[in-house]
LUMDODO-962377 format. One record per residue: residue in three letters; z, y negated, x negated of N, C-alpha, C in turn. Coordinates in steps of 0.2 Angstrom, whole numbers, plus 5000, padded with zeros to 4 digits. Atoms other than C-alpha are relative to their C-alpha. Layout:
<recs>
ALAZYXZYXZYX ...
</recs>
This chain:
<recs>
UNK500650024996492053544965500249945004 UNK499950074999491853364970499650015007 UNK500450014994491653354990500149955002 UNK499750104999491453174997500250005007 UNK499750014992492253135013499649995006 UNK500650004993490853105023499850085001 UNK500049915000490553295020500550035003 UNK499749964997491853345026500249985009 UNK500150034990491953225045499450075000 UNK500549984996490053305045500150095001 UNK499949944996490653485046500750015004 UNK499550004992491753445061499649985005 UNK500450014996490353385069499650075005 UNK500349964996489853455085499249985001 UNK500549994998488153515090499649945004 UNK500250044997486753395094499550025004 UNK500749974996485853415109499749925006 UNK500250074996484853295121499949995008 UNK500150024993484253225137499250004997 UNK500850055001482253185139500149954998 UNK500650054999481453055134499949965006 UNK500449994992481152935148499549924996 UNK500550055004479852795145500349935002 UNK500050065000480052605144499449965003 UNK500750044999478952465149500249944998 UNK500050065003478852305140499549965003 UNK500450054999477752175148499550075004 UNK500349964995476152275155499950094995 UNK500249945003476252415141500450064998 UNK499449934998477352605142500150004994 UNK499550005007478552615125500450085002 UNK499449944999479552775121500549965000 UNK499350035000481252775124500450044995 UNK499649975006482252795108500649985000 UNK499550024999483752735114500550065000 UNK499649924997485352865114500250004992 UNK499349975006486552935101499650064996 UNK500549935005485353045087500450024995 UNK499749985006486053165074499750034996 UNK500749955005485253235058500650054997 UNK499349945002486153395051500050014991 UNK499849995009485853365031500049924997 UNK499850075003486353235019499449964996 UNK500250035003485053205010499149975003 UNK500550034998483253115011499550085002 UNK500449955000481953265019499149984998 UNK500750005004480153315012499649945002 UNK500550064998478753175014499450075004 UNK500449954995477353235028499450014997 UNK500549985002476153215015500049954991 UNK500050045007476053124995500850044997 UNK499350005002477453094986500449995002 UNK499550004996479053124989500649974995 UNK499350025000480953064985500150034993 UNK499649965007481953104967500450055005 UNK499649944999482553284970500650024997 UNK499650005003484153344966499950084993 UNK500249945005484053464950500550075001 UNK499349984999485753544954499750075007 UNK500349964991485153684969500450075000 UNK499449934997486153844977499550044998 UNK500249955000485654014976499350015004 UNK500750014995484453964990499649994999 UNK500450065000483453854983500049935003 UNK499750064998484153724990500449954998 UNK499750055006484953574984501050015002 UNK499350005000486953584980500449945001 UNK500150054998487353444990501149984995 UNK499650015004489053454978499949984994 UNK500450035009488153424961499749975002 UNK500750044999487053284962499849994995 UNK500350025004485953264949499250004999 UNK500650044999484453184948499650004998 UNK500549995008482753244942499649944999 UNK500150075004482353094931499550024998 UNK500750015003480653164927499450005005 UNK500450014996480053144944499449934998 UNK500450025002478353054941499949925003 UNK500050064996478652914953500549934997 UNK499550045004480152854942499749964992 UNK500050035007479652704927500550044995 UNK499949965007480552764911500749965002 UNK499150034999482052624914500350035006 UNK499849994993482252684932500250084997 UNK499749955002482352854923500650014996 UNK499350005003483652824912500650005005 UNK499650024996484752764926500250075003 UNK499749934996484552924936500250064994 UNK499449965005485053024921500449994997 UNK499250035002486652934917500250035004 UNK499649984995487052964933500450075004 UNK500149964999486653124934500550054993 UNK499449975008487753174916500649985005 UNK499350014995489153094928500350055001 UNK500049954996489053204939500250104998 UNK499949915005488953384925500649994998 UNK499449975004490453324917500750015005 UNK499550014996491453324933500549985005 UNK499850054996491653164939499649995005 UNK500550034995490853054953500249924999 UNK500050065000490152904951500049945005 UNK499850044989490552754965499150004999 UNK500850014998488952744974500549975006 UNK500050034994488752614990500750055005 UNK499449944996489852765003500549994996 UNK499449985002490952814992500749924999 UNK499850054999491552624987500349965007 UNK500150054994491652565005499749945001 UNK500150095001490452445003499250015008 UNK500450004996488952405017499350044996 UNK500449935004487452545012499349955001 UNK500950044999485552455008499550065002 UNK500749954996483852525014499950044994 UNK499749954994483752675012500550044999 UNK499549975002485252725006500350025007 UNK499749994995485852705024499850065004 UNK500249954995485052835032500150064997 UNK499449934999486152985025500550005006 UNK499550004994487152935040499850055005 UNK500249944996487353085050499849965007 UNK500150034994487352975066499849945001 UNK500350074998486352835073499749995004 UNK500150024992486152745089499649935001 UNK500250055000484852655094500049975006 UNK499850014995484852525106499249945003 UNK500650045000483152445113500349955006 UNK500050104994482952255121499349984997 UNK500750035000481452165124499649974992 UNK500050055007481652055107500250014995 UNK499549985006482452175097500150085000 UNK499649955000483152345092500550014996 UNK499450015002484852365087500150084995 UNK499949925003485352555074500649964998 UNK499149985004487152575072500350054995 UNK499949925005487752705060500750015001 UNK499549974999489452775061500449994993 UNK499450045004490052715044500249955000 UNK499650064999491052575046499549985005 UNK500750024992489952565063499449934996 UNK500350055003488852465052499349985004 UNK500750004996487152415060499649964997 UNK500550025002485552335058499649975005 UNK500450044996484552215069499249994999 UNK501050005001482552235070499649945005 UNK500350054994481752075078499250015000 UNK500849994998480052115088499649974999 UNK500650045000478452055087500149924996 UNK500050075007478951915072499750014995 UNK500049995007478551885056500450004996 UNK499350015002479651885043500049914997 UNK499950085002480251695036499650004997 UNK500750025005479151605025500750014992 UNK499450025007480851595012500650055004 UNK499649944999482051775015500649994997 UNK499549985003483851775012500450044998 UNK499949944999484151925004500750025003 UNK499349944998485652055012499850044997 UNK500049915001486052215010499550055004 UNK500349964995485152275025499349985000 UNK500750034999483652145021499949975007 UNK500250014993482752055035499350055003 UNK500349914996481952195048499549965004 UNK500550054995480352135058499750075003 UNK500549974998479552265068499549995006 UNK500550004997478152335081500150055004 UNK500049954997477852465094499250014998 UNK500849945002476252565087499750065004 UNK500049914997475952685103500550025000 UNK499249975002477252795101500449994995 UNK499450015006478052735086500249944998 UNK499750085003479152585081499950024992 UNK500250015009478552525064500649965000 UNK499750035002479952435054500049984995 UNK500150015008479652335040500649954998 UNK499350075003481052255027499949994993 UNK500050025006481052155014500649964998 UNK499550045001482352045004500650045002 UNK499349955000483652185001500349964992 UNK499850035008484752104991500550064996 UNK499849975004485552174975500750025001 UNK499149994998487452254980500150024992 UNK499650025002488652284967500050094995 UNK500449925001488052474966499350005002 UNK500550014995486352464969499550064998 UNK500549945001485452624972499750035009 UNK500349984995484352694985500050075004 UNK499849985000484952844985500850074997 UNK499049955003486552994980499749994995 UNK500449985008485453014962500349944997 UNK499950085003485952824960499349974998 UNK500850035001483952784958500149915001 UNK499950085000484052584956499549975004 UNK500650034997482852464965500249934997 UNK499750055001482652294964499749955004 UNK500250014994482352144975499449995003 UNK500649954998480552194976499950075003 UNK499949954993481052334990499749985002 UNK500350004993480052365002500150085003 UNK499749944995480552485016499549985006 UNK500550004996479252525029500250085005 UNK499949944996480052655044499450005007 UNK500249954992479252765058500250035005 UNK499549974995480152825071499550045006 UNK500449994994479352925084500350085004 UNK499549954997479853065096499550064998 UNK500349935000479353255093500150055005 UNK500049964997479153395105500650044997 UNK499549945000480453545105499750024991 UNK500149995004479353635092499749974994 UNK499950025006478953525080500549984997 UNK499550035002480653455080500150064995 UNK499849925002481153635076499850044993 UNK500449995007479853655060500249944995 UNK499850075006480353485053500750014999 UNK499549995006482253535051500150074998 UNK499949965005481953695046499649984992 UNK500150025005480753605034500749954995 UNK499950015004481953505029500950034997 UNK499549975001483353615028500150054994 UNK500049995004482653695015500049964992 UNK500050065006483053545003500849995000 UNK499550014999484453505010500550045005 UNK499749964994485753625019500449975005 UNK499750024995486453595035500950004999 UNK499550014999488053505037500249985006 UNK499750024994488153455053499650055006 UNK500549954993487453585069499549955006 UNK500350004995486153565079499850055007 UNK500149954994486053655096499750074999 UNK500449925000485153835094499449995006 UNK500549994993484853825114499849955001 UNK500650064999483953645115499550014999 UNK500749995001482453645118499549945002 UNK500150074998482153445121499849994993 UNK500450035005481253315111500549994993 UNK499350035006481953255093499649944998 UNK500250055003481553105083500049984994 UNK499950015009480953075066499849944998 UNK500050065002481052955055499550004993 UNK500350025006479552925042500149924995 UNK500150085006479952785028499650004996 UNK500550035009478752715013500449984995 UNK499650045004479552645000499649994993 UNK500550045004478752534988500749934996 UNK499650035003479552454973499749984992 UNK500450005006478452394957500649994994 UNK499950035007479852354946500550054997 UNK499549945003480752524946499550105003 UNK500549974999479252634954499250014998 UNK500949965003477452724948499749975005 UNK500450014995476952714964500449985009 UNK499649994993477352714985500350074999 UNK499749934999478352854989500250025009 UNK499650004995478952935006500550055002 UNK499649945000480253055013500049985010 UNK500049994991480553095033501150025002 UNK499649994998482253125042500050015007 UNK500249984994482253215058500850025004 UNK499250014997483653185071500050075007 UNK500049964994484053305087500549945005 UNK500050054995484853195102500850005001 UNK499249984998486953195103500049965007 UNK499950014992486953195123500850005001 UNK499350035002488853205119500349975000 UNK499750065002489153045116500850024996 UNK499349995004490353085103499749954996 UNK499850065005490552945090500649994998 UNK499350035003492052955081499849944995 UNK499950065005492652815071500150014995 UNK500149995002492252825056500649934993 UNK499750085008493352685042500050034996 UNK500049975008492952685025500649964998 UNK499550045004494552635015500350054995 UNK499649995004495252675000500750045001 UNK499649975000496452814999500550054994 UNK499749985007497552854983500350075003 UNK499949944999498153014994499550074998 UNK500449975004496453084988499650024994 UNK500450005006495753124972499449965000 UNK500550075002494153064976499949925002 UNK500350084997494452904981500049954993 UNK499850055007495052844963499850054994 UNK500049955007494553004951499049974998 UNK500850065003492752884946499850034992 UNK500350035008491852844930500850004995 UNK499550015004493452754925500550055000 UNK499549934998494752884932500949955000 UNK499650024999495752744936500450025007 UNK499750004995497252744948499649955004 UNK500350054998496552614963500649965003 UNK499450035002498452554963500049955004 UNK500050044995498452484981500849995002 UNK499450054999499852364986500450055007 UNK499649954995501252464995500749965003 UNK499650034998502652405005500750055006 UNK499649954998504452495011499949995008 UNK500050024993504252415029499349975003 UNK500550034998502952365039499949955001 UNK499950094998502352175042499850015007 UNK499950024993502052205059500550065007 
</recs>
């Protein structure tokens, strides 16, 4: 059984719990406060609040749940073109004969929208012109500039250019110009995209009790690897995306991800690097050694 290392950090994680909500003010109008150390307890994307939803893994536990150790990809989800379908069922035979295929994470390469938001932890940090999400792999982050537009002429990254709004309660984020990386998938399935992405997030905070409904809803998809509090009884914060992609999707799709509050401030440090002392760092596709340069003394 193939377990990836980020699985294994997230069940040493400790329980996530919060503080209030306090409010913000921006010029004459009151803004929530999303600022603070959030955690989500499953790997994968959770249900959409309403439509269509995310490629499901096929692969699922006695529960009904998905085997977050098998990934394989249902490639007849309706949302998937026929080429986008092949892709996830390559991927997905990968995966049955025993291997793992590099994806973004496991590579150590920078994660694009919305691959990134399997991160168990993420910290946002508000300013007047901006808001800042850091993530815990290779403490990677993303910069959202307020009230702009995007360029007239984008050049693509990985993370894209990010422009968002405050909507009431909710910051909108829109990104476009996700450039192509070197693994380019959207999610573990390896679903492809291309640079007609679009990513469209919602953030907003939740009461106790619906927080409470949303990750028992999405825990039912995905099971819990990381704890959340039992005895909290504080806001939480969910994340609704869109995603829209004409030249590998049917149609829009969305999925949700629901955090709890790490009052903690625990953040370990997370480096991704290549490590020949474990299988999966080099047992791939190819099943090569990754045959890193070694040395009897140290150069410092």
């Amino acid at each position: 059984m193939n377990i990836r290392p980020q699985l294994l950090l997230a069940m040493t994680l400790t329980g996530a719990i919060a503080t209030p909500a306090l409010a913000q003010t921006q010029g004459t109008a009151s803004i929530p406060d999303f600022s603070g150390l959030w955690l989500h307890p499953g790997l994968g994307f959770g249900p959409p609040l309403s439509g269509p939803g995310p490629v499901r893994n096929k692969s699922r536990l006695p529960s009904g749940a998905s085997n977050f150790s098998l990934v394989v990809g249902d490639y007849t989800n309706p949302i998937l073109k026929p080429e986008a379908a092949e892709v996830v069922k390559k991927k997905g035979e990968i995966s049955q004969s025993g291997r793992i295929f590099p994806d973004p994470d496991n590579m150590c390469l920078q994660n694009p929208l919305p691959y990134i938001f399997w991160n168990f932890n993420v910290q946002l940090l508000q300013q007047p012109d901006k808001v800042t999400l850091v993530y815990m792999h290779d403490s990677d982050f993303r910069v959202v500039r307020l009230n702009q537009p995007h360029p007239a002429t984008v050049v693509p990254s990985l993370h894209g250019d990010s422009v968002g709004h405050y909507d009431g309660d909710t910051l909108v984020v829109d990104t476009v110009g996700i450039k192509l990386g070197p693994h380019r998938m959207i999610d573990r399935f390896g679903t492809p995209y291309t640079q007609a992405l679009h990513v469209v997030e919602r953030y907003r905070l939740l009461d106790y009790e619906a927080t409470k409904e949303a990750l028992e809803r999405a825990e039912k998809e995905w099971p819990r690897v990381g704890g959340v509090d039992p005895n909290y009884r504080g806001k939480g914060l969910q994340l609704e995306f869109t995603v829209e992609d004409p030249g590998v999707f049917t149609m829009p799709w969305s999925a949700t991800i629901t955090y709890g509050r790490n009052a903690n401030h625990l953040w370990d440090e997370r480096v991704c690097a290549e490590n020949v002392q474990h299988d999966y760092q080099y047992n791939y596709f190819s099943e090569k050694d990754a045959h890193l340069p070694t040395a009897d003394k140290p150069d410092f």
